[in-house]
N, C-alpha and C positions, 0 to 999 in steps of 0.2 A: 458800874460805869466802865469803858472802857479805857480812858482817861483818869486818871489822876484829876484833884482841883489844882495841884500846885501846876501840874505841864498844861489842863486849861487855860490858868490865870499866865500862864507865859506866855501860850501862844496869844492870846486875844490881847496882851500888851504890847507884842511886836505889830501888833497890826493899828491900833489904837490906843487911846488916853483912857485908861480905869480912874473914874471920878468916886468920890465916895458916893454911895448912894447904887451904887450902878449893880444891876443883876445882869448875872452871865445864864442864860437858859441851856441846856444840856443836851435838850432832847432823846430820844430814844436811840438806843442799839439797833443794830439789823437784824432779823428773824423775832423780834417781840413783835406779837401781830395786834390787831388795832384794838384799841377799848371798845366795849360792849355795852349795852343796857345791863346793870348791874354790878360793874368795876366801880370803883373808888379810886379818883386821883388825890392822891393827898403831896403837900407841898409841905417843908419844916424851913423855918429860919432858926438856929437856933439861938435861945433866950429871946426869943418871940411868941413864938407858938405855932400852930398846925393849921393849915387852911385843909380841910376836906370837901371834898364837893363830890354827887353822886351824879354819874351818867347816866341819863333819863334815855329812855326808847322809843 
């Protein structure tokens, strides 16, 4: 990440109300180029678990 969570969780509170409940999405860095047929995106909450999902072509 290029960011830190804590300088995300700061900036996105100066802008807005962090509710419990609420996801802040990250997105990608610049020069990672695009998913393919055959990548794997996976997502962690932790003490939740792993969503994986495969990208089909």
């Amino acid at each position: 990440m290029v960011f830190g969570v804590g300088e995300i969780i700061a900036y996105v509170s100066s802008v807005m109300t962090l509710l419990p409940g609420d996801v802040i999405l990250t997105g990608t860095p610049e020069g990672v180029g695009p998913i393919e047929a055959g990548d794997r995106v996976e997502v962690e909450v932790e003490g939740v678990g792993v969503l994986m999902n495969p990208v089909l072509g």
